[in-house]
C-alpha positions as CSV (number, residue, x, y, z in Angstrom):
1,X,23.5,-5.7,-51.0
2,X,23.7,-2.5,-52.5
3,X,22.7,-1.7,-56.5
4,X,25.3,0.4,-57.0
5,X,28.6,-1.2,-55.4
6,X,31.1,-1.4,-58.1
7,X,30.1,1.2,-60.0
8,X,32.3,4.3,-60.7
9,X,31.1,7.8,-60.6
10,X,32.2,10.1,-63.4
11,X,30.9,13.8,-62.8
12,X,30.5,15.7,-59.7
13,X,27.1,16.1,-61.3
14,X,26.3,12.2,-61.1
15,X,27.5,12.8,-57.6
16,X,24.9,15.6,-56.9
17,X,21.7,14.0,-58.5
18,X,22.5,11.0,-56.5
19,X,22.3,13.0,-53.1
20,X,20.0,15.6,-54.3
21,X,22.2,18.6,-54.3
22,X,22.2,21.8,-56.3
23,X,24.4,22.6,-58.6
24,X,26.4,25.4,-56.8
25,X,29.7,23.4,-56.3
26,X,29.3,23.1,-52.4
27,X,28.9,24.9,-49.2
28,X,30.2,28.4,-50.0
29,X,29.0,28.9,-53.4
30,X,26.3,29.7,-55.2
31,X,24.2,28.7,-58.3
32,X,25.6,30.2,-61.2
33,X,22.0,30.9,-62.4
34,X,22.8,34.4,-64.3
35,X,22.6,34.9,-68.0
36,X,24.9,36.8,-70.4
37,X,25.1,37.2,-73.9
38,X,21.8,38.2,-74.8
39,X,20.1,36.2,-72.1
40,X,21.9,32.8,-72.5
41,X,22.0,30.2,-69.5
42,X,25.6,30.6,-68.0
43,X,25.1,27.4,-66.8
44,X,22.8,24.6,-67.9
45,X,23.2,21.9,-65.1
46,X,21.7,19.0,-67.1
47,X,23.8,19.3,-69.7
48,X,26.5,20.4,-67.7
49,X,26.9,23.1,-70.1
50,X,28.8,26.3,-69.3
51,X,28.4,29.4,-71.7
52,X,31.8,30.4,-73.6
53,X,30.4,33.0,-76.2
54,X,28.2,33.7,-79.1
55,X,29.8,33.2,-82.7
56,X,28.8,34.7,-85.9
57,X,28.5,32.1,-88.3
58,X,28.8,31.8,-92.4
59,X,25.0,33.1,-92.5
60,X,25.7,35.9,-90.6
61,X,23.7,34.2,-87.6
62,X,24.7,33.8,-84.0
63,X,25.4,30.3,-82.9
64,X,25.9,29.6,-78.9
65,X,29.0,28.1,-77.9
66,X,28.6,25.8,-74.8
67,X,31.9,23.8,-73.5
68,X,30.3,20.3,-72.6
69,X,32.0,18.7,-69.7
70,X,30.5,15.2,-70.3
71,X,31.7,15.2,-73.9
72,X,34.9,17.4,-72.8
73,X,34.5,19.7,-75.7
74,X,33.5,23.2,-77.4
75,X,30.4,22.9,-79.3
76,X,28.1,25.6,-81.1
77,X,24.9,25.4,-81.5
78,X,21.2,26.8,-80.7
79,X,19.7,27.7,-77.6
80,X,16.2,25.9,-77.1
81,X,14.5,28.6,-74.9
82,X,11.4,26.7,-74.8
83,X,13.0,23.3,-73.8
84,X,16.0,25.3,-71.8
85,X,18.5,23.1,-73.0
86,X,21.2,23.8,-75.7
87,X,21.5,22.1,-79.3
88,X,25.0,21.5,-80.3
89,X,25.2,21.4,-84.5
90,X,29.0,21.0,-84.7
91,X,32.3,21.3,-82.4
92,X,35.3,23.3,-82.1
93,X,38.4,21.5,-83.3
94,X,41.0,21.5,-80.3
95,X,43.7,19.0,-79.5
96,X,42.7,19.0,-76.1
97,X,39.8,19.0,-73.8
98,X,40.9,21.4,-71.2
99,X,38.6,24.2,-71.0
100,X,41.1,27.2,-71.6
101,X,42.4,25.2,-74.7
102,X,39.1,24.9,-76.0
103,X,38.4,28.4,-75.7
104,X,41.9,29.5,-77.6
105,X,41.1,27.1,-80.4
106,X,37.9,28.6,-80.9
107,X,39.5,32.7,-81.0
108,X,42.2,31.2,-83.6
109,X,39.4,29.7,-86.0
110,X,39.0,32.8,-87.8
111,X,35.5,33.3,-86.8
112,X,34.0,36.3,-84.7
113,X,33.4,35.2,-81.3
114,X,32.1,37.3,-78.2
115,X,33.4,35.9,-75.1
116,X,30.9,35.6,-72.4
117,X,32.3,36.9,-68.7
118,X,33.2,32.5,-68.1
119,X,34.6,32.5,-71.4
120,X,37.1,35.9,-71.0
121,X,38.4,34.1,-67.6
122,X,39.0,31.1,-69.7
123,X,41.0,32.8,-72.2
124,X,42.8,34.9,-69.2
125,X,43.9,31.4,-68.1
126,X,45.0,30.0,-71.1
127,X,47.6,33.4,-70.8
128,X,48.5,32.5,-67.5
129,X,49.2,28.9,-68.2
130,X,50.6,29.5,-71.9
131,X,54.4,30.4,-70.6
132,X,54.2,27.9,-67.5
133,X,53.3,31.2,-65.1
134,X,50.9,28.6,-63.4
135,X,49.7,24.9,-64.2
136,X,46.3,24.7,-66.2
137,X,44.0,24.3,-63.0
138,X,45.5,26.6,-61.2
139,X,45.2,29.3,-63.6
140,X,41.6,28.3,-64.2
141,X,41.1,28.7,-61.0
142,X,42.9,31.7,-60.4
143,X,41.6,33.7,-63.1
144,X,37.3,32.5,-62.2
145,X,38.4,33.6,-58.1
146,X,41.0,35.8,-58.2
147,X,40.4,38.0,-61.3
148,X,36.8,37.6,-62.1
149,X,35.6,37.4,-58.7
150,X,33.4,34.0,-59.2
151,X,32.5,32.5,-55.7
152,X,34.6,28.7,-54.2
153,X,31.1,27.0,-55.5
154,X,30.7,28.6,-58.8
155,X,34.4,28.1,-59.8
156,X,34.2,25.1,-59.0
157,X,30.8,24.4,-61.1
158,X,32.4,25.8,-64.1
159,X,35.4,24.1,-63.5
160,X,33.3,20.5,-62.8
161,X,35.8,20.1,-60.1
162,X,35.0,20.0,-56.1
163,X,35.4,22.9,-53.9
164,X,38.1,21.6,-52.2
165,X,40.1,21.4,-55.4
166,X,39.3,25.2,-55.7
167,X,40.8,26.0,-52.8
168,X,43.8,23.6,-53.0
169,X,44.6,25.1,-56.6
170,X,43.8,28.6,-55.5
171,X,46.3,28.2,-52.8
172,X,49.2,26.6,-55.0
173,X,48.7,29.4,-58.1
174,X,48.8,31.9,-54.8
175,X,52.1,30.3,-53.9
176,X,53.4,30.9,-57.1
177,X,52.8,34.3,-57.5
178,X,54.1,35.0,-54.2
179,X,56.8,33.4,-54.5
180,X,57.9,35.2,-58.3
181,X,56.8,38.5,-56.4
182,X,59.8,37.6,-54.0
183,X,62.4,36.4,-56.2
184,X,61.7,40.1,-58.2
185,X,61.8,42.0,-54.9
186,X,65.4,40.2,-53.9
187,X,66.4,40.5,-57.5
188,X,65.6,44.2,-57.2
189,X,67.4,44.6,-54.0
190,X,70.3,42.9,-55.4
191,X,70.8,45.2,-58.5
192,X,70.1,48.7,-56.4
193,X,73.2,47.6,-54.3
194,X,75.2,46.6,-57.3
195,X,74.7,50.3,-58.5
């Protein structure tokens, strides 16, 4: 009988330490190993940690701000170079774990934040998603590929989502825009006759 039978498996990353597999979000991808910010991890894959920005806090000191996908939230903290691993001290109020909602809450908290390149993308979505344009994933998505240029296996490592969900969300926000694209061509077409 097998151990775990029954049991239900949260996070892709569960998934991947089970079988052994990097942390590049599948075939296709690649690690998101890089560092921005002042050489700050991008991506910490124990924590499943993923860098949002650096924020200036009351002492006129940086703090890192990490979005935690096990915890589902924006925290700040310290950066442990010599343990590699990232020390959250307090979180980002939000009413909502969704990445891009995260990232807006932090920008309207009054406090100076620099947007790492994951962090812009997130805040690019929350634009696309903020007037229904596109659904949350799909703008996620869209602005990591289509904008930013992030890889199927890193997108989907930031996102904590499979790479098949990439590409299925990818497609649908691709959809979308070609469809609006068409409705303004016909609705151009229209009004040039009219005149």
């Amino acid at each position: 009988m097998r151990s775990n039978l029954g049991k239900r498996v949260n996070t892709l990353s569960e998934i991947r330490n089970r079988h052994g597999l990097p942390f590049n979000g599948g075939k296709g991808g690649g690690m998101i190993d890089g560092t921005a910010l002042g050489g700050f991890p991008e991506y910490l894959a124990k924590q499943e940690a993923v860098l949002i920005g650096t924020v200036e806090n009351e002492q006129l000191e940086s703090d890192v701000a990490y979005y935690l996908h096990a915890r589902g939230e924006l925290a700040l903290g310290e950066y442990d170079r010599s343990e590699e691993r990232f020390i959250p001290k307090r979180t980002v109020e939000s009413d909502s774990s969704i990445m891009s909602d995260t990232v807006q809450a932090l920008l309207e908290s009054g406090v100076e934040v620099t947007l790492s390149p994951i962090g812009e993308a997130l805040n690019d979505a929350a634009r696309l998603s903020g007037d229904d344009v596109l659904g949350k994933k799909q703008a996620h998505v869209y602005a990591l590929r289509e904008i930013y240029g992030f890889s199927r296996g890193e997108a989907a490592t930031v996102l904590n989502i499979s790479p098949s969900t990439v590409d299925s969300q990818l497609y649908s926000a691709r959809d979308r825009k070609n469809s609006a694209e068409s409705f303004v061509d016909t609705l151009d077409e229209i009004v040039s006759e009219m005149n």
